[in-house]
TORPA-4810 file (N, C-alpha, C, O; in nm, 3 decimals):
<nodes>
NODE_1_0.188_-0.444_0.561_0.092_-0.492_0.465_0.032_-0.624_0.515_0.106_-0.712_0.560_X
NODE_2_-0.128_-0.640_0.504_-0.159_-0.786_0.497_-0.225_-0.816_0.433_-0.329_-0.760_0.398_X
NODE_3_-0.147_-0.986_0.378_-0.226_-1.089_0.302_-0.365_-1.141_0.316_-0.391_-1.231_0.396_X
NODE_4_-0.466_-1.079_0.230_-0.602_-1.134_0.271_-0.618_-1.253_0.172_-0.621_-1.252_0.049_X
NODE_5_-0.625_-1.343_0.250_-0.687_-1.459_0.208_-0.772_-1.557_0.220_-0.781_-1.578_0.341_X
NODE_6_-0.842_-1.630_0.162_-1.003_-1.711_0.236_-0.894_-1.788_0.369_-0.947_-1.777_0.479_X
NODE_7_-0.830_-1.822_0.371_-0.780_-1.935_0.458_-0.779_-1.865_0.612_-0.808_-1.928_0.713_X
NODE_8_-0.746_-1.741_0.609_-0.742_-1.659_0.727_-0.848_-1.692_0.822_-0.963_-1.715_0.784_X
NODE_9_-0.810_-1.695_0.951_-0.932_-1.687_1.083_-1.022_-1.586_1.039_-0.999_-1.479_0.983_X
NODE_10_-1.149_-1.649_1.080_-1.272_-1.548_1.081_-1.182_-1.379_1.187_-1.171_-1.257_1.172_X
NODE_11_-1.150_-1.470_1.268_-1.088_-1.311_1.403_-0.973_-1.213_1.324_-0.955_-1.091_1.337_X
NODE_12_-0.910_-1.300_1.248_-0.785_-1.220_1.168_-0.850_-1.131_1.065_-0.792_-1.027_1.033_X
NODE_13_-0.948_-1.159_1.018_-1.000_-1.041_0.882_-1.091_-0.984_0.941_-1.133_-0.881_0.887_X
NODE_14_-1.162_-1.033_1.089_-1.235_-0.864_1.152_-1.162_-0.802_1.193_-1.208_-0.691_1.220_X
NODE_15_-1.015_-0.822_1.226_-0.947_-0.710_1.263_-0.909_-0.624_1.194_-0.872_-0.520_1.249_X
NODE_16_-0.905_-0.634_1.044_-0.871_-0.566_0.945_-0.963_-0.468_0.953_-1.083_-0.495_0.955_X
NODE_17_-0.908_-0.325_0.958_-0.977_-0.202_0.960_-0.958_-0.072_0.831_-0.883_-0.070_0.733_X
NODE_18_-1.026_-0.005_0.863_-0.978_0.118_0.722_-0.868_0.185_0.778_-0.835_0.207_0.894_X
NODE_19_-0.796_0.222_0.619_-0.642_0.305_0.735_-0.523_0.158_0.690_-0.407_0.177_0.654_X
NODE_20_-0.590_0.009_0.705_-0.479_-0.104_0.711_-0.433_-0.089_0.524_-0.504_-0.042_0.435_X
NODE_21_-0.340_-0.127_0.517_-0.291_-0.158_0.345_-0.286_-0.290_0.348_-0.209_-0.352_0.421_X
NODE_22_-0.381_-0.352_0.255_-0.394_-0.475_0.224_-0.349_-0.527_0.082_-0.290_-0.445_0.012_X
NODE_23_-0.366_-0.637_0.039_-0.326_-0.697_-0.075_-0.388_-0.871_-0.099_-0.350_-0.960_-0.023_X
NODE_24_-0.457_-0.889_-0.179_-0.512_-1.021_-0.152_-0.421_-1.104_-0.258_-0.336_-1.050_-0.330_X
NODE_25_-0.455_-1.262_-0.259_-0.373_-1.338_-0.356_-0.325_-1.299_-0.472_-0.206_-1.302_-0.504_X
NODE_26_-0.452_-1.247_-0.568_-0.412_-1.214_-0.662_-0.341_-1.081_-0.711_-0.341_-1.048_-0.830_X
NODE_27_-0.290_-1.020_-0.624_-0.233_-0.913_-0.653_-0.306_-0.742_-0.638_-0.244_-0.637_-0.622_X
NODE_28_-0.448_-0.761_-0.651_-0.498_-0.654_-0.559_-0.489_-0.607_-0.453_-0.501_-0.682_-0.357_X
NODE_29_-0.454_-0.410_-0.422_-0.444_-0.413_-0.328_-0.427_-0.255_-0.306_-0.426_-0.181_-0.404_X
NODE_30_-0.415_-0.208_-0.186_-0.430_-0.074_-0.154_-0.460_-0.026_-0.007_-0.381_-0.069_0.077_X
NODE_31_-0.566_0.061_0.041_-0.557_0.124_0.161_-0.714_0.091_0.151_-0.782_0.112_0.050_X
NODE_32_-0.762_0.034_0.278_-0.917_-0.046_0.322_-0.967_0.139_0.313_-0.864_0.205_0.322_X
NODE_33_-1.041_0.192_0.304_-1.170_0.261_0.305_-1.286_0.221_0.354_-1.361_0.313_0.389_X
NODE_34_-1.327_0.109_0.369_-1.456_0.131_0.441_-1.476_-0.057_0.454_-1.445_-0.108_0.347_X
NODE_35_-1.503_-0.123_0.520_-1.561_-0.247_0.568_-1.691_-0.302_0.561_-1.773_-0.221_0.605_X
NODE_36_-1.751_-0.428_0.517_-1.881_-0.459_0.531_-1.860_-0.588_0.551_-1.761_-0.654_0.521_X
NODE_37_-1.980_-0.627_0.613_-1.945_-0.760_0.664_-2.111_-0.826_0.700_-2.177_-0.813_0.803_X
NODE_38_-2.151_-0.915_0.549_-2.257_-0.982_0.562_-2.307_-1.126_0.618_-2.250_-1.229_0.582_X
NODE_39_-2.396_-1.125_0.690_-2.375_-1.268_0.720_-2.487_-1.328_0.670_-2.591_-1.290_0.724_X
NODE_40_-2.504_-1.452_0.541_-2.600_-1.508_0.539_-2.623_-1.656_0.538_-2.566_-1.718_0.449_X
NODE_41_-2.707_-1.730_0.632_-2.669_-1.800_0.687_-2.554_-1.879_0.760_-2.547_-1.848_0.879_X
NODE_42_-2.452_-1.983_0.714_-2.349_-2.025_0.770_-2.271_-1.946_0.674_-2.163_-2.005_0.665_X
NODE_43_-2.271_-1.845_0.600_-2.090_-1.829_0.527_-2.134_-1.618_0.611_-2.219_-1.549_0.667_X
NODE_44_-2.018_-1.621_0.561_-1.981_-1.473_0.602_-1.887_-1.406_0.505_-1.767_-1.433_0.497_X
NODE_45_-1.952_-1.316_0.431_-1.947_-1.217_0.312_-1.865_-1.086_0.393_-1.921_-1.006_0.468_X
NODE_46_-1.709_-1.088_0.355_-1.654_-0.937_0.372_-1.567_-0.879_0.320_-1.447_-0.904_0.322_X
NODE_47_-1.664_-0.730_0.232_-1.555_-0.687_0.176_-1.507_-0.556_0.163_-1.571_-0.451_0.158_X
NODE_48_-1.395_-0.576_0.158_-1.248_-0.477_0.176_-1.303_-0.342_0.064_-1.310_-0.355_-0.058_X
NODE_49_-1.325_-0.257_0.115_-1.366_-0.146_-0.031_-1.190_-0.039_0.017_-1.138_-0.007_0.124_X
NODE_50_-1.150_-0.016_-0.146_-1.013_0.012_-0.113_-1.045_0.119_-0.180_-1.135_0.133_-0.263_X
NODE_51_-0.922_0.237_-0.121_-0.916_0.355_-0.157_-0.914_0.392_-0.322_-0.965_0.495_-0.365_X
NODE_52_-0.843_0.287_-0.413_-0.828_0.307_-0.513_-0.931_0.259_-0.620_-0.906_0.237_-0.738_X
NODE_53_-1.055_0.247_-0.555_-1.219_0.198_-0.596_-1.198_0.071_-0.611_-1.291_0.000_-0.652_X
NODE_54_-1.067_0.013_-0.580_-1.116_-0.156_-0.602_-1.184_-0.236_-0.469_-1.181_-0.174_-0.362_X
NODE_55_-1.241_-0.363_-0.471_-1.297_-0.416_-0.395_-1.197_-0.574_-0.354_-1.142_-0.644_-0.439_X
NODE_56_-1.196_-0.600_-0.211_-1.150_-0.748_-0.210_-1.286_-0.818_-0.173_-1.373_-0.749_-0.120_X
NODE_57_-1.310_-0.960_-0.199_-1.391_-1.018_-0.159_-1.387_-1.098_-0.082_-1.398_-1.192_-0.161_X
NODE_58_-1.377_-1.156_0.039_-1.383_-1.269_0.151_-1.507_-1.331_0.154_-1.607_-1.267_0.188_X
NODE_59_-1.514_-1.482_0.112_-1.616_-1.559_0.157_-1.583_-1.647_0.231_-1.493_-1.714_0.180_X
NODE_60_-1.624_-1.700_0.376_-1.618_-1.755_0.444_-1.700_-1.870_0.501_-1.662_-1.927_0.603_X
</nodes>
């Protein structure tokens, strides 16, 4: 299982792929399904879409 959290390396949460079982701070969590990863201007928007229709959010 891994802990997604804002504090994480930018390199540590692109490695996160579908297939990984994740879980973020608050207790959400499940099997990644599908990845997106926005970039607008300096922050970087990515999020975890999980098998069980929930979403994690990473802002960076």
């Amino acid at each position: 299982m891994i802990i997604i959290k804002r504090s994480l390396a930018q390199a540590q949460l692109d490695e996160i792929k579908p297939g990984h079982f994740v879980q973020d701070e608050h207790g959400k969590s499940g099997i990644v399904e599908n990845v997106e990863v926005f970039k607008k201007g300096k922050e970087v928007q990515y999020y975890y879409k999980l098998k069980n229709g929930d979403t994690i959010l990473i802002l960076k």
